[in-house]
C-alpha positions, 0 to 999 in steps of 0.5 A: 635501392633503399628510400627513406621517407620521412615525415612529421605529423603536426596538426596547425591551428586556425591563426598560426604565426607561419604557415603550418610545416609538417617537418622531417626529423632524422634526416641523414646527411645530404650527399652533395650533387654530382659533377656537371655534365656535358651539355644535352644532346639533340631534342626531338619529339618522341611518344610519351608513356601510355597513361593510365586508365581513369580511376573507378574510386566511387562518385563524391557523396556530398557532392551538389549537382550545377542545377543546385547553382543554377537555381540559385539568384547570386548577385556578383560583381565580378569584382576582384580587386579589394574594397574596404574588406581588403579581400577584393616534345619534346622541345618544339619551335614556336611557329604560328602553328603553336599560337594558334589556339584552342578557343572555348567560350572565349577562352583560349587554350593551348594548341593540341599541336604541341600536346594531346594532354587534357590540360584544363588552363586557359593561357590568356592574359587573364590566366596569366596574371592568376599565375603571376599572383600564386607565384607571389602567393606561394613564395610567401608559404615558403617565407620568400623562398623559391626553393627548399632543396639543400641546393650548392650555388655551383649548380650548373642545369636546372629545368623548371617543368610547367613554367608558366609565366616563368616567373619563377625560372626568371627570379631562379636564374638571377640568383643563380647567374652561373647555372644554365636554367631551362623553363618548360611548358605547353604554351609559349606564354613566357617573356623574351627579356630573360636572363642570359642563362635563361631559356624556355622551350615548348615542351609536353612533360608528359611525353618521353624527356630528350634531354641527356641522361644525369644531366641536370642538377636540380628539377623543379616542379610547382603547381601542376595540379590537375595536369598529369594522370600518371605521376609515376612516369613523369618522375621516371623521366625526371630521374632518368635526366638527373644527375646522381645526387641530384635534387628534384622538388615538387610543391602542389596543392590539395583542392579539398579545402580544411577547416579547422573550426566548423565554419565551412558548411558542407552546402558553401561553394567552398566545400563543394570546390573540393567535391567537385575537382574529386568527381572530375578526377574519377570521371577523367583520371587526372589527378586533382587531390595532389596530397591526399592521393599520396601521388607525389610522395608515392610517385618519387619513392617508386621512380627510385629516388631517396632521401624523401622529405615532406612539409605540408603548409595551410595556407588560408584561401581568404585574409580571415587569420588575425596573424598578418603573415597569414592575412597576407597569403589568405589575401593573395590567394583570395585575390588569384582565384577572385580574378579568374573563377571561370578560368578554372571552371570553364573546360572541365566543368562545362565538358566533362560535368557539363554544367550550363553558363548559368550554373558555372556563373552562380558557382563563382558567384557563390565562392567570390562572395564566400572568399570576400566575406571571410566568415569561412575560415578555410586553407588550402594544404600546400605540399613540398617533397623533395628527394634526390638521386642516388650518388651510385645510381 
């Protein structure tokens, strides 16, 4: 089958009005979705697809080792709300079995019942609420969108995978009242007062999909960075599970910071953020450089979907830009990682790098009070690729 990938290179500046869009030109015409399917058949757990091994790509030259942090005398409040800088499976039953989670340092995990993925989250209130103001901060990268995909309003099956918090199935499923929106995820997090055509289900997507072959309309799949090592099958699935003309969308983003302007040292917590998610991607194989791995785009093209399209937006990690939009999303990205720092470092940079409580503590420290100095003029790159099945498949 033939695949069109296209693809607009623009470099943004620092203070740009909207976030920086990579948009593709030529596009062809669209096919429309395909008539609605029969309702899926039976779900029951099935193994998943043999991952592959860890990357052997060499060990980060730059990268400052925990004792470099733990040396460190940083003072933190852990404070992450605003001072006067204004920066502050398959589908499974939940039974008791499922809640009872993993606990590591007094955070709690998913249960490997439900899934053997090294899946790094917590799923905590805590963690939950770090979800919940990204889902604000990512709808406002896509100018209050939930979506980019040319989408028909006759939709009838859409399914979220990695849901969440379901905030965002929840707002997908109000504005379309009459499509059939499934949530998935590996914790039972979500609310129970949903929508009517809402439903969530526990669900390992790394694991074989029982869900009926071209059934669902559109698949979504947003922020699930560092949670999957082999791409390529998921989106295997999510093809398998599309129906012809179908539309699937991924938005994820890049853990190397960009700066623009020179003021990110390469020494600051903020530089060392990226150094640091890159070694633990060579040491384990999941992986974390979402876009400069090609992952997603590489990923889709080779599952055999066409009609490829790509935009990258920068989206700044504190309110440094002078632009209020951009202050706003700077603010609400600042806000989700200042909450919860140790949430994303706790399992992977305690089991895998195995840093002591010292050095996780200084680290944070070190990029809470980079994020609320704003003297670092750094963005995180976001990336949207969309694509459809083909009408003849």
């Amino acid at each position: 089958m033939s695949s069109a990938l296209k693809r607009k290179a623009q470099s943004p500046v620092p203070e740009a009005k909207s976030p920086t869009v990579q948009s593709p030109k030529g596009q062809a015409k669209s096919p429309t979705p395909g008539p609605a399917s029969t309702t899926p058949g039976p779900a029951s757990p099935t193994p998943g697809p043999v991952s592959p091994p860890p990357a052997q790509s060499d060990e980060p030259t730059e990268l400052l080792p925990g004792a470099h942090w733990g040396e460190l005398d940083v003072p933190d409040d852990n404070d992450s709300t605003l001072g006067d800088s204004d920066v502050e499976s398959s589908t499974a039953s939940i039974s008791s079995t499922i809640l009872q989670y993993r606990t590591i340092k007094g955070r709690t995990y998913h249960n490997d019942a439900v899934s053997d993925n090294e899946y790094w989250g917590p799923n905590d209130a805590k963690a939950m609420e770090v979800m919940d103001i990204y889902h604000h901060a990512m709808t406002l990268i896509l100018d209050e969108k939930l979506y980019t995909a040319p989408l028909s309003k006759d939709i009838k099956n859409a399914l979220d995978v990695g849901t969440g918090t379901g905030l965002w199935a929840i707002d997908f499923a109000d504005e379309f009242p009459n499509c059939t929106v499934i949530g998935t995820d590996i914790s039972p997090i979500q609310p129970s007062w949903v929508p009517p055509n809402l439903q969530f289900n526990i669900d390992d997507a790394t694991r074989e999909w029982t869900y009926q072959p071209d059934f669902f309309d559109y698949i979504h799949i947003r922020w699930l960075c560092g949670t999957i090592k082999d791409w390529a099958s998921l989106y295997k699935e999510a093809y398998k599970c599309l129906k012809p003309g179908g539309w699937i969308e991924h938005m994820d983003g890049e853990v190397n910071a960009v700066c623009l302007d020179g003021t990110m040292p390469k020494e600051s917590a903020t530089y060392q953020w990226g150094q640091l998610w890159t070694e633990i991607q060579r040491k384990t194989g999941v992986i974390f450089n979402m876009i400069n791995s090609g992952c997603m785009e590489d990923g889709i093209k080779e599952a055999g979907f066409t009609n490829i399209q790509i935009e990258d937006f920068l989206a700044p990690t504190s309110p440094w830009p002078t632009d209020e939009k951009q202050r706003q999303i700077g603010l609400y990205q600042s806000v989700a990682l200042m909450t919860d720092v140790e949430g994303f470092l706790t399992y992977f940079f305690g089991q895998v790098m195995g840093w002591a409580d010292n050095e996780m503590a200084n680290f944070a420290a070190s990029l809470r009070r980079e994020y609320k100095e704003c003297k670092i003029h750094a963005n995180i790159k976001w990336r949207v690729v969309r694509a459809q099945k083909p009408l003849d498949a």
